[in-house]
LUMNU-397512 format. One line per 10 residues: their letters; for each residue x, y, z of C-alpha. Coordinates in steps of 0.05 Angstrom, whole numbers. Example, Ala and Ser with C-alpha at 12.3 -4.5 7.8 and 13.67 -1.06 7.14 Angstrom:
2
AS) 246,-90,156  273,-21,143
END
This chain:
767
XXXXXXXXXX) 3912,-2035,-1861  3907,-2099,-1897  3841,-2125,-1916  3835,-2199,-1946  3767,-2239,-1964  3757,-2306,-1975  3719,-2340,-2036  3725,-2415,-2035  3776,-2421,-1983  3832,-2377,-2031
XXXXXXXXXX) 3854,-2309,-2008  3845,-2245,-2054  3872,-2173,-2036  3820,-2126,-2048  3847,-2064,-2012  3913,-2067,-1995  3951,-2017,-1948  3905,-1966,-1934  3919,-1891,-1917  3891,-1855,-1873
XXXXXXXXXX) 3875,-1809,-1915  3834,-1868,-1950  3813,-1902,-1896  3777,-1832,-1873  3750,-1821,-1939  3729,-1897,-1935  3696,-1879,-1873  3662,-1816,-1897  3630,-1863,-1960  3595,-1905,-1900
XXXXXXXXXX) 3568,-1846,-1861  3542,-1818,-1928  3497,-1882,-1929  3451,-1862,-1868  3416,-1911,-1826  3468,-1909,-1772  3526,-1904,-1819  3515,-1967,-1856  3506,-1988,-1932  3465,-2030,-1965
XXXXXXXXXX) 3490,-2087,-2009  3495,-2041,-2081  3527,-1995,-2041  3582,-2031,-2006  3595,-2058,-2083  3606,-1985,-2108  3636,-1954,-2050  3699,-2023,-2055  3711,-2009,-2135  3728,-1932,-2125
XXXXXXXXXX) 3770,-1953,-2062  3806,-2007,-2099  3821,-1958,-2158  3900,-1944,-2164  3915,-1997,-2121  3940,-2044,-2183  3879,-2085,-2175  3842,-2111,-2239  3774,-2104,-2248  3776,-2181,-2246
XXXXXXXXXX) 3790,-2184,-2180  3740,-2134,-2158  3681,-2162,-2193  3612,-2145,-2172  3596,-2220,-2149  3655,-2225,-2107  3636,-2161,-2071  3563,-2188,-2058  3603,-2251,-2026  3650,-2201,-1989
XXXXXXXXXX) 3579,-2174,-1958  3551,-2228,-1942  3609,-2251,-1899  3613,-2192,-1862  3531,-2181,-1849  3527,-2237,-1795  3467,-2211,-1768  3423,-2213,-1832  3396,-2141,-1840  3424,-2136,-1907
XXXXXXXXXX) 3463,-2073,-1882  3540,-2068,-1863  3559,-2014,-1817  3625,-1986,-1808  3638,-2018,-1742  3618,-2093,-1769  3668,-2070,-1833  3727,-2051,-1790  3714,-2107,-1742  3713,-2160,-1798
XXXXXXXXXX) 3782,-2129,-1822  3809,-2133,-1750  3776,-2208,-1737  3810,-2226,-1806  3879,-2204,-1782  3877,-2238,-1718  3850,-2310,-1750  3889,-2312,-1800  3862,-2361,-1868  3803,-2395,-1855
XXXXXXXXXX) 3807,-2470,-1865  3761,-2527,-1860  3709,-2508,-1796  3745,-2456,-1776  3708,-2408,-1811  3642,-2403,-1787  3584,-2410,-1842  3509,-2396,-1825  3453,-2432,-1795  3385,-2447,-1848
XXXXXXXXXX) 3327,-2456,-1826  3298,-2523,-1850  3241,-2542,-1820  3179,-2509,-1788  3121,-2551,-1750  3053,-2522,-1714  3073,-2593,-1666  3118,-2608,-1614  3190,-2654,-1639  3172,-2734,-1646
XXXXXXXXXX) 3097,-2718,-1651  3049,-2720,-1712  2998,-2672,-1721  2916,-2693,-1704  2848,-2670,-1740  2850,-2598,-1772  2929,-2591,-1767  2942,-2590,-1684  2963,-2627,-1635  2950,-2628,-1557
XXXXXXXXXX) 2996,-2571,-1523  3042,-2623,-1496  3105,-2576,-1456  3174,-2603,-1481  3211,-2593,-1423  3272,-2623,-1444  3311,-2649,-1504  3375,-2688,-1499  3418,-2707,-1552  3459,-2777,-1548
XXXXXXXXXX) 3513,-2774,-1596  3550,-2842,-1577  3485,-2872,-1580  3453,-2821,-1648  3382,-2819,-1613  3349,-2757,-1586  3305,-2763,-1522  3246,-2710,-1509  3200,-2712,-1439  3143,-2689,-1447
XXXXXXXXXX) 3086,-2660,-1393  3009,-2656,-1410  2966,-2636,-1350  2986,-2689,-1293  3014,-2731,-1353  3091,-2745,-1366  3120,-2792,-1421  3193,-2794,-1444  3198,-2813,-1522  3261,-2831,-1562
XXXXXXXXXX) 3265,-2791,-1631  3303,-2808,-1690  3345,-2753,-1692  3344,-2752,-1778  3275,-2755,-1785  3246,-2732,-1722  3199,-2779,-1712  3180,-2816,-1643  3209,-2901,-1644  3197,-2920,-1580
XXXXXXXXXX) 3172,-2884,-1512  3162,-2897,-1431  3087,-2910,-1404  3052,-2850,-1382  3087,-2825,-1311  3050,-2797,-1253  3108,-2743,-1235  3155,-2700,-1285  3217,-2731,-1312  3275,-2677,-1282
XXXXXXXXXX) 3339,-2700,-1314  3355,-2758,-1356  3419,-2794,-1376  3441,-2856,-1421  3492,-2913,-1382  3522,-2944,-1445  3557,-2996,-1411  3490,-3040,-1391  3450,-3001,-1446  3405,-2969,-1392
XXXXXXXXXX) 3365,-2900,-1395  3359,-2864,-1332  3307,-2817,-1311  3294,-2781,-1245  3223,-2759,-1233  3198,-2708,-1191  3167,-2758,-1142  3236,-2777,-1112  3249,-2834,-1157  3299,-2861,-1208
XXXXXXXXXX) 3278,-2909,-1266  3320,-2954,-1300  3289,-2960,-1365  3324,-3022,-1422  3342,-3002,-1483  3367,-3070,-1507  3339,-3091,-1573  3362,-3176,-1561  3319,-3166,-1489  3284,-3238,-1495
XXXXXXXXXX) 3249,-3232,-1429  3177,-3208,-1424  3176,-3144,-1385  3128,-3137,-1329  3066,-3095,-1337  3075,-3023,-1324  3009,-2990,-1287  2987,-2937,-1274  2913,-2931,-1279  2886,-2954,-1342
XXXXXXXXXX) 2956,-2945,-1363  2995,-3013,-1393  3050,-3021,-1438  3034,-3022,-1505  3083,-3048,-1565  3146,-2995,-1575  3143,-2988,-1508  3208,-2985,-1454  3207,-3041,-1407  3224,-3020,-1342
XXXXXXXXXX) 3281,-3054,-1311  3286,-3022,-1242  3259,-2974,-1195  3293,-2938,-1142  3260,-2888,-1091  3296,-2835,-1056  3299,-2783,-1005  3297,-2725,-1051  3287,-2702,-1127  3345,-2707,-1169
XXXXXXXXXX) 3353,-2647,-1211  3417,-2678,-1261  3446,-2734,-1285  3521,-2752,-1310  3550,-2814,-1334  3620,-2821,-1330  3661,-2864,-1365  3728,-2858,-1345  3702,-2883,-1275  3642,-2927,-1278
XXXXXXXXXX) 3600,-2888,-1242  3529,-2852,-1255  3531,-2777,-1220  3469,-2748,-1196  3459,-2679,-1153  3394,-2661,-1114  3356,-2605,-1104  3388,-2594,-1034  3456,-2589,-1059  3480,-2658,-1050
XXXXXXXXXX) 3523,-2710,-1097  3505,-2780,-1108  3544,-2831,-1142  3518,-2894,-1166  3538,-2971,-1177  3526,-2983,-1252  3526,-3056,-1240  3484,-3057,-1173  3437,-2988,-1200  3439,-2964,-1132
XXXXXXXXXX) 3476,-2907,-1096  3544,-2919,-1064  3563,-2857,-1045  3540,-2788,-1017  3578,-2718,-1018  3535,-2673,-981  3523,-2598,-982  3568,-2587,-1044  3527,-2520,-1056  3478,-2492,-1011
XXXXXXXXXX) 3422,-2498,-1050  3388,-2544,-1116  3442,-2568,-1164  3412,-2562,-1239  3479,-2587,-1283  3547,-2623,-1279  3593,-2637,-1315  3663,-2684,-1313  3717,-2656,-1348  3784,-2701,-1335
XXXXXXXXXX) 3785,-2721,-1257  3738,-2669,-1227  3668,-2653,-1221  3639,-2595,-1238  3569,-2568,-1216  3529,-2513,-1227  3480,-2490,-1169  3417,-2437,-1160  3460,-2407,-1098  3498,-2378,-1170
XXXXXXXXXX) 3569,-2421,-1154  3603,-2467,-1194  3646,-2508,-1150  3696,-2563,-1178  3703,-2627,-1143  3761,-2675,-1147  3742,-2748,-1157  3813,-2771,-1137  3820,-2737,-1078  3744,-2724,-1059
XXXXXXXXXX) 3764,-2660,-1051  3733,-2583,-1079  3790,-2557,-1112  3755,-2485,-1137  3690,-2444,-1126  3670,-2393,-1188  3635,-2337,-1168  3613,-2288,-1232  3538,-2301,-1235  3488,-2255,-1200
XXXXXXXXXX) 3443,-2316,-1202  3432,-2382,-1208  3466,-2428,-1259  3416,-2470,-1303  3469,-2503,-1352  3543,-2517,-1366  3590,-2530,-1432  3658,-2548,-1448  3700,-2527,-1504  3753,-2588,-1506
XXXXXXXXXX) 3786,-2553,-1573  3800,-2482,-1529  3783,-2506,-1457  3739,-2464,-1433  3682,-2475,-1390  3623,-2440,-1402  3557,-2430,-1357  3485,-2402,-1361  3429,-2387,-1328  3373,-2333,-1306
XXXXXXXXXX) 3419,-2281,-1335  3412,-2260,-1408  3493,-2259,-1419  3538,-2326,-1414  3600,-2329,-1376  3668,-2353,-1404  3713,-2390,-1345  3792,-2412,-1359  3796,-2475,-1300  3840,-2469,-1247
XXXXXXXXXX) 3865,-2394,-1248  3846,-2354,-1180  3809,-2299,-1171  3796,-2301,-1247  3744,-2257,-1273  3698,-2287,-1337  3683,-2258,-1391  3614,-2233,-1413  3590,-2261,-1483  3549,-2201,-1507
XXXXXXXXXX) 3516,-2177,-1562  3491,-2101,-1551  3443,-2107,-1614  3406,-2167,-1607  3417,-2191,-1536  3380,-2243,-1511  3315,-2225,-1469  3299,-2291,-1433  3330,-2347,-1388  3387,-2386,-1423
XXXXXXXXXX) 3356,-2447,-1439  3416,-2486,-1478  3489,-2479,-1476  3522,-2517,-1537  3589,-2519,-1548  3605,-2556,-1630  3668,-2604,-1622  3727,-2583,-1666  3702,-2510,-1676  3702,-2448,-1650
XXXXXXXXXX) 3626,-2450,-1640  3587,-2443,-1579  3508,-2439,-1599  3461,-2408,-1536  3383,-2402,-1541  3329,-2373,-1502  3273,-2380,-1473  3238,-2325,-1519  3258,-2368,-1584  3316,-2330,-1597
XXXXXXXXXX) 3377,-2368,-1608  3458,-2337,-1622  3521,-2377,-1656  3586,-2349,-1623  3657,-2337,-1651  3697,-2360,-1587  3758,-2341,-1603  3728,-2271,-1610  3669,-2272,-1561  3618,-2242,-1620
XXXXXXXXXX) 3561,-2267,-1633  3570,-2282,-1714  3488,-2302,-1720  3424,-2290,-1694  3364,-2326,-1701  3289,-2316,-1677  3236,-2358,-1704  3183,-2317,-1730  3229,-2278,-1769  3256,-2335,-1805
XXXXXXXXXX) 3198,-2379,-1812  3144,-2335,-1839  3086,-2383,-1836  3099,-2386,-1753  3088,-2315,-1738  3036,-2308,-1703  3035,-2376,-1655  3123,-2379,-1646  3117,-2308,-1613  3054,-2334,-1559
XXXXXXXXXX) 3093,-2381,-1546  3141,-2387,-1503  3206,-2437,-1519  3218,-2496,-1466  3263,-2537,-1496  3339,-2536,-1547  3386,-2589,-1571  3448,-2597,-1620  3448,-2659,-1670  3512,-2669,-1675
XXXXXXXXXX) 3509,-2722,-1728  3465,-2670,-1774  3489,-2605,-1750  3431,-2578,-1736  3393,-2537,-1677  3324,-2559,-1649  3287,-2506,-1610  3211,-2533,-1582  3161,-2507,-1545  3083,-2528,-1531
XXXXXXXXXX) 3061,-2517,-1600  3112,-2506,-1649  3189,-2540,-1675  3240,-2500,-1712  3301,-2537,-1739  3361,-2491,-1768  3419,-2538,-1800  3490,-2515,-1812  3501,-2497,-1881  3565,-2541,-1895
XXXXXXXXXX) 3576,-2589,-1963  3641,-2633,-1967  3657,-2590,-2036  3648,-2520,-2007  3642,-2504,-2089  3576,-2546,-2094  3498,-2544,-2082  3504,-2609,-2054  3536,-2672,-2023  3481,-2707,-2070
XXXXXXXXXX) 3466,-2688,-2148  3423,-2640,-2167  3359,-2678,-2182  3315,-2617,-2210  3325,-2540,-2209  3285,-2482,-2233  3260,-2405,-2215  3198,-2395,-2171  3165,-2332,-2176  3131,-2341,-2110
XXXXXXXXXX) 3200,-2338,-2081  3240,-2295,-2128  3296,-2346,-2129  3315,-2416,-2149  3300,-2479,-2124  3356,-2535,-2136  3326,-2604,-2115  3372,-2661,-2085  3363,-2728,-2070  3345,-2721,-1996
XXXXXXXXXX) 3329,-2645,-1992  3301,-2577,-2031  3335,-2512,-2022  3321,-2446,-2041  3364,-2398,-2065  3356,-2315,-2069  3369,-2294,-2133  3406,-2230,-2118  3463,-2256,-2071  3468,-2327,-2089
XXXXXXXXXX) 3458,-2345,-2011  3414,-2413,-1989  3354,-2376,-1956  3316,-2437,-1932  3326,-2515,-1932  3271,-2576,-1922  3317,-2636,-1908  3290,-2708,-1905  3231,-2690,-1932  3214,-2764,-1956
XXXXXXXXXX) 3249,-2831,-1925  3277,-2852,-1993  3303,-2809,-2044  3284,-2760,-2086  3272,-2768,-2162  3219,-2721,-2190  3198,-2660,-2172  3142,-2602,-2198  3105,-2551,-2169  3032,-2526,-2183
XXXXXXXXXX) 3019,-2477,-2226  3004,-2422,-2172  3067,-2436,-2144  3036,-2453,-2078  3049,-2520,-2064  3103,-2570,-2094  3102,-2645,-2105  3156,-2703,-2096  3166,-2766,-2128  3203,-2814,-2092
XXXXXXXXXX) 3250,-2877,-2104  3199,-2931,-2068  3137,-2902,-2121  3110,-2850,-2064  3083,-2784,-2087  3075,-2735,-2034  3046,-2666,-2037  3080,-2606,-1982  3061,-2529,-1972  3119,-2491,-2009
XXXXXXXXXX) 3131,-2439,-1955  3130,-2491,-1895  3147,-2555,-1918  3090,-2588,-1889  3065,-2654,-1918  2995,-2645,-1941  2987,-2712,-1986  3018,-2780,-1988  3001,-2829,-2051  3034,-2892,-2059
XXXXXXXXXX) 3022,-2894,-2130  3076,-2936,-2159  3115,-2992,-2151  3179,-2973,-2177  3219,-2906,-2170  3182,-2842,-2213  3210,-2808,-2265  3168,-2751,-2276  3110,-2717,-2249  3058,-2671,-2289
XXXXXXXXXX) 3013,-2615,-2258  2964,-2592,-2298  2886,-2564,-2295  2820,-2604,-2313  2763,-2597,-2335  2724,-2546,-2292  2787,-2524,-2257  2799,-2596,-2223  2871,-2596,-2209  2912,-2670,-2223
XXXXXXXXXX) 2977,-2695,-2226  3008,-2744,-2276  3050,-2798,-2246  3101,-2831,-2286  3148,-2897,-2262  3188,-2936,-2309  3158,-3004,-2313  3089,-2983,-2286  3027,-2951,-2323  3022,-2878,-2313
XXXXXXXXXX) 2962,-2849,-2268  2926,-2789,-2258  2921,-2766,-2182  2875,-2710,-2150  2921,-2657,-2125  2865,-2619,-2081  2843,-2681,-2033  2883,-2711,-1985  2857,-2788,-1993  2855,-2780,-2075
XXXXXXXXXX) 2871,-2858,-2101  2918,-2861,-2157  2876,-2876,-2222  2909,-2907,-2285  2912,-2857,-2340  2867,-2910,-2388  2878,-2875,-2461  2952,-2867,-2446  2962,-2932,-2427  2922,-2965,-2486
XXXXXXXXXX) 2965,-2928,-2544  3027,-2942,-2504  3015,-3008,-2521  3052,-3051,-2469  3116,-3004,-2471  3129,-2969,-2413  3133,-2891,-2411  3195,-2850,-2391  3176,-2772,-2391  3123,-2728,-2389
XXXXXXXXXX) 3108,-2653,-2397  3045,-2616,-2386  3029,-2552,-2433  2976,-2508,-2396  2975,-2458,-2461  2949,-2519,-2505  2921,-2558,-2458  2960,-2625,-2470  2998,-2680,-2435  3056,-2705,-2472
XXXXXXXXXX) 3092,-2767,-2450  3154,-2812,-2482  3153,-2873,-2480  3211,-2935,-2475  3202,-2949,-2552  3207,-2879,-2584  3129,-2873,-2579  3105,-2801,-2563  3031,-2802,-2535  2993,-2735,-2536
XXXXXXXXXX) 2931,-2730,-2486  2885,-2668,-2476  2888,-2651,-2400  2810,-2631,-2399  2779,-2692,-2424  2838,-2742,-2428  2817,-2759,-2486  2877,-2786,-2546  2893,-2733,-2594  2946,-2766,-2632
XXXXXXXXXX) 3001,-2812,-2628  3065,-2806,-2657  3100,-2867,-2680  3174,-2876,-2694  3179,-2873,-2771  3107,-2836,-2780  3129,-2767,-2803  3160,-2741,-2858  3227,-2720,-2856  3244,-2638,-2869
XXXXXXXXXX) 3271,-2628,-2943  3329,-2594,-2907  3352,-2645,-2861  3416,-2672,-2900  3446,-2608,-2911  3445,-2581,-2834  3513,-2569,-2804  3489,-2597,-2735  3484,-2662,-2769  3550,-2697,-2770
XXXXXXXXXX) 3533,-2763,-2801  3476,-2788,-2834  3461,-2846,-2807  3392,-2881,-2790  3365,-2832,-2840  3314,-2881,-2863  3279,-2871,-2803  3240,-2810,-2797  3205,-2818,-2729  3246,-2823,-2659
XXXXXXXXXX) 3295,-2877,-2663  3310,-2888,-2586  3286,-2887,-2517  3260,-2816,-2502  3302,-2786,-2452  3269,-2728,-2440  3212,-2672,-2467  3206,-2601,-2459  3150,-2552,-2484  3175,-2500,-2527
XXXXXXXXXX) 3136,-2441,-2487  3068,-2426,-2499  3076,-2445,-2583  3043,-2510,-2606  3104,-2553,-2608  3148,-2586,-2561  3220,-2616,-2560  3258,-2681,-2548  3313,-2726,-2543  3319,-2793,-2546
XXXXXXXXXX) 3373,-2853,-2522  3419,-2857,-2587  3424,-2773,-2581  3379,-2754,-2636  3333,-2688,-2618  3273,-2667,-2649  3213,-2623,-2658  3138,-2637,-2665  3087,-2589,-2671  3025,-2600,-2639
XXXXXXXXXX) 2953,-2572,-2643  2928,-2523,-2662  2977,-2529,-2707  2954,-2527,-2774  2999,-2598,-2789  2996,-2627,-2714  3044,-2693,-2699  3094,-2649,-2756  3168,-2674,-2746  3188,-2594,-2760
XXXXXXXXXX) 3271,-2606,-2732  3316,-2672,-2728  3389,-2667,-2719  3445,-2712,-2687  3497,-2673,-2649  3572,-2688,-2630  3590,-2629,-2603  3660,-2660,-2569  3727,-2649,-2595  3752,-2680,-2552
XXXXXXXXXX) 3706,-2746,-2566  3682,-2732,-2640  3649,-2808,-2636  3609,-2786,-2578  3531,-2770,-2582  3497,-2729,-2543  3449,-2759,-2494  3406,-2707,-2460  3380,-2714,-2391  3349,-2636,-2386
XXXXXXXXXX) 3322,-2590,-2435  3298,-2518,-2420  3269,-2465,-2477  3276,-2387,-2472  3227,-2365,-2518  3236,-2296,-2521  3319,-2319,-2547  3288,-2381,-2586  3343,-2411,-2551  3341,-2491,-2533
XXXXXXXXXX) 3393,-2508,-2482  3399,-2577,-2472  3444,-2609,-2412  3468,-2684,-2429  3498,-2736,-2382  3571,-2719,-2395  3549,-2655,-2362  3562,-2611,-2419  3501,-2555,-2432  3493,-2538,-2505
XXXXXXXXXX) 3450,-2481,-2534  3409,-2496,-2596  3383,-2424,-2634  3313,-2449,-2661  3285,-2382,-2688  3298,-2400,-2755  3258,-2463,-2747  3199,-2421,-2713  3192,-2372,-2757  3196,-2422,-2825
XXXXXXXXXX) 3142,-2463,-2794  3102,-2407,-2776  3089,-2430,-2701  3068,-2358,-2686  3014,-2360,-2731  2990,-2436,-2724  2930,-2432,-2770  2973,-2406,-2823  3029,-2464,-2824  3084,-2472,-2878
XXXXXXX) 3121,-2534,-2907  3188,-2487,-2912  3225,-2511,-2851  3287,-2484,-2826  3344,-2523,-2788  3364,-2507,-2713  3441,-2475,-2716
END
């Protein structure tokens, strides 16, 4: 038996040629772990190292960390447990694939997004919106727009969603029957809907339309601006239950709920053609794969017609019931169908008496109609949902389901309302990768974990990242999303994409941990609920793009934000209201003195707001009263005694100048101690003490640093510091992306920061 994993698309044997002896004992190890012969993730770890012993494998190779990744590629369905069927089914899946390249290997779904309101709408008064059904969502991805109708009571509205954003651009006038199928003719640039009234609307999507549409009634109905004009109407014998634009031919396809098939003029909009009593009752899906036809009926047939001959070349007969919906894999040709059953049938065209086979999952099978049958072009996936909210990615190659995901599992916040609920409505975004599952009072959006280098966080740089203690893991923030990270396995838990328009360029969270707060390129800052990612305060506070936002507590508790934009004053903003103004931050923005500031920091131990400035200017505020406590000015402080002789500083240049010589860069607290750090443009650091500091605005460290061999000439700018006060360790991370750890005990302890009333003039240097 020959078992390989795969860690950033390179093989790596771990056990190699297995006895049976071994593979018993192997065996034996898993049964020993209870809970249905299965071990959790420690477990798995220990039980690999004593089976890889005398196999010639270094303990390099069989690190801990690799074994956590080995885990979590064989635990598809998430329970944090591996049995000893998913272990020897991984080894035999492994065998049979071969190396995983590219999208052939399968990663994982992430949640993203969670919302108490139905896709395309915004939510009203306390949080809520009207219990609108979804009935259906269709995904465009010639065109890259998503469609959603929409029933209310005896209401019906189509709306067209930006598939990115999901938000509504424009929509049809209310309808007085239910939109049944809908379809997109990209020739003319004409939607099609078929209502439940027996009639077909021919709705113009053409942005350059320069005639004035005619008024659309019904009622006190009208069109209103982003509204569809209406090109044509067409009534009917019957409803129309699908719709299919073909290419290849011209021709629109629609099928009734009596079992006939229409086809349509795309130049005249009306029906040419009738094939009648394809299936002997309502036809609910079609689909044209090459020259033929294929539909789906409730009499539980799928019959293929040829559109050459006009003829049915093949009935399949497999379901027990009817057939709600249809796929195609193009990559492995299979045609797949759904329906009132709870299992999904795999077909290979054009073989007789061909039985299908069954995609199953006997632990988490699904327990409600098949709503959506997806298949992902140019992989093996094929994604199925249902209408209880539960929704399965399957392996087709091996017919297993390789994930499983129900809402209120996933999204914690949506417990109690995603299981009342029942689901009406699933797409796949192709252009995002993602999964949209609706219902009457809820959205849940899971998007394929993929990066162009698999080895990365991110497509985008990593704007921000730090540990949350609400979440017991780390959050890395990017430029158009925030993802979170558990801290044991390394694995992306959770995912808000496209939370803001723009881009994002500061980030900080409040100090409960509750809530988080995003500064954006166009000067927005925006306020969301950390464990939804619901936007609960907008602020255009700024003109320009922010580079750094404070939170920090008031006097009397009041809870406020510091804003800071390049180019801009900075200003204070209330963090608890909703429709808070932005306020200028007045004593800040008197001792900066026409300069503009560049970072800020917030020290909840000592109560003060520090912020840099574009000069070298540091401004110190208390965050009760706002008051100024002190400014320090470039050249105001003495320079340490020691300062020539430290072995950090390479040259000893600009010496005359005591204060900050450049631009500061950035600012970083040094814990809860009264004194903070900084760098500035022309890669000089320093330290200041602040109160209560017996000496406050004290310049207690200043070194230069060229810590390149490689580029001895080069300084070091620094773009991140962060300070581990238990090691007295600064690490600073500069923009040639090297990360550089500074030991500051020495300067601690010599300045006495422990003991503030009790300060001494013997300062140390950093090593």
């Amino acid at each position: 038996l020959q078992f390989l994993y795969f860690i950033d698309s390179k093989s790596m044997e771990v056990v190699k040629n297995l006895s049976e002896d071994e593979l018993n004992s192997l065996r034996h190890e898993f049964e020993k772990g209870g809970d249905n012969a299965s071990l959790c993730i420690e477990q798995f770890a220990e039980v690999l190292k004593g089976a890889a012993v005398g196999k010639n494998i270094s303990a390099q190779d069989v690190t801990t960390e690799r074994l956590r990744d080995l885990f979590n590629e064989i635990d598809f369905n998430g329970d944090t447990r591996v049995s000893w069927e998913e272990f020897t089914m991984f080894i035999i899946d492994t065998a049979m694939q071969g190396k995983y390249e590219g999208d052939e290997k399968i990663r994982k779904y992430i949640p993203t997004k969670a919302s108490r309101v139905p896709v395309g709408e915004t939510s009203k008064g306390g949080g809520y919106a009207v219990a609108a059904e979804v009935r259906t969502l269709r995904y465009f991805p010639e065109w890259n727009h998503l469609c959603k109708v929409s029933t209310f009571g005896n209401k019906h509205r189509l709306k067209v969603i930006d598939p990115v954003t999901l938000t509504g651009i424009k929509s049809t006038p209310k309808l007085p029957h239910a939109v049944m199928a809908l379809e997109k003719i990209p020739e003319s640039d004409i939607l099609v809907t078929s209502s439940a009234g027996m009639e077909m609307y021919f709705w113009d999507l053409s942005s350059h339309n320069d005639v004035e549409p005619d008024r659309f009634k019904y009622g006190d109905d009208t069109v209103e601006e982003g509204t569809l004009p209406l090109r044509k109407v067409v009534d009917l014998q019957e409803t129309q239950l699908a719709l299919r634009w073909c290419s290849k031919y011209s021709k629109l396809f629609s099928c009734s709920r009596n079992g006939h098939l229409n086809y349509w003029s795309a130049d005249r909009l009306e029906i040419v053609k009738t094939q009648y009593n394809v299936h002997d009752d309502a036809i609910l899906d079609l689909l044209i794969v090459d020259q033929e036809v294929i539909t789906a009926s409730l009499d539980s047939t799928i019959k293929m017609m040829n559109l050459e001959r006009n003829v049915c070349t093949g009935t399949l007969k497999g379901h027990t019931q009817g057939v709600c919906t249809l796929a195609f894999s193009q990559q492995h040709q299979f045609l797949l169908s759904a329906g009132f059953e709870y299992e999904p049938l795999v077909w290979i065209l054009h073989i007789k008496d061909f039985h299908p086979w069954r995609l199953t999952d006997k632990q988490q099978p699904h327990h409600g109609t098949i709503l959506g049958l997806f298949t992902v072009p140019d992989t093996p996936q094929v994604i199925t949902a249902d209408s209880q909210g539960m929704v399965k990615v399957w392996d087709i190659r091996t017919f297993q389901a390789v994930q499983t995901m129900v809402p209120w599992q996933q999204f914690s916040t949506s417990n109690n309302h995603a299981r009342s609920n029942l689901f009406s409505a699933v797409t796949y975004i192709g252009k995002t990768s993602s999964i949209v599952l609706s219902g009457p009072r809820s959205t849940f959006v899971y998007r394929y974990q993929q990066t162009a280098n698999h080895c990365c966080a991110d497509d985008a740089p990593v704007v921000t990242a730090l540990y949350s203690t609400v979440t017991r893991g780390i959050i890395s923030v990017h430029k158009r999303c925030i993802k979170f990270w558990d801290e044991q396995t390394g694995l992306i838990e959770t995912v808000f994409n496209d939370l803001v328009p723009d881009e994002i360029t500061a980030f900080c969270m409040c100090t409960r941990g509750r809530k988080f707060f995003l500064g954006t390129l166009m000067g927005n800052v925006q306020g969301y609920v950390l464990s939804s990612g619901c936007c609960i305060q907008e602020i255009g506070s700024h003109k320009a793009a922010i580079t750094s936002l404070c939170y920090g507590t008031g006097f009397r508790g009041q809870r406020f934000l510091v804003s800071i934009s390049q180019g801009s004053q900075p200003v204070m903003i209330n963090s608890d209201t909703q429709d808070s103004p932005a306020v200028p931050a007045t004593a800040i923005n008197i001792a900066l003195q026409g300069c503009s500031a560049t970072y800020g920091v917030m020290s909840h131990s000592n109560n003060m707001i520090i912020i840099g400035s574009t000069t070298g200017r540091i401004i110190c505020s208390d965050s009760h009263t706002f008051a100024l406590t002190h400014v320090i000015e470039a050249g105001s402080a003495p320079i340490p005694s020691w300062l020539p002789v430290t072995t950090n500083t390479r040259s000893r240049q600009n010496t005359d100048r005591n204060g900050c010589e450049g631009e500061i860069t950035v600012v970083q607290m040094l814990g809860n101690l009264p004194a903070f750090a900084c760098g500035d443009s022309k890669g000089n650091f320093y330290v200041w003490s602040i109160r209560p500091y017996l000496f406050p605005q004290r310049l207690l460290a200043k070194w230069k640093s060229t810590t390149f061999e490689t580029d001895p000439s080069g300084v070091q700018i620094a773009t991140a510091l962060a300070y581990h006060q238990a090691r007295g360790t600064l690490y600073v991370g500069d923009e040639k992306g090297y990360i550089t750890a500074y030991n500051l005990t020495d300067t601690v302890e010599g300045a006495r920061l422990l003991q503030p009333k009790y300060a001494s003039d013997k300062h140390r240097p950093p090593k």
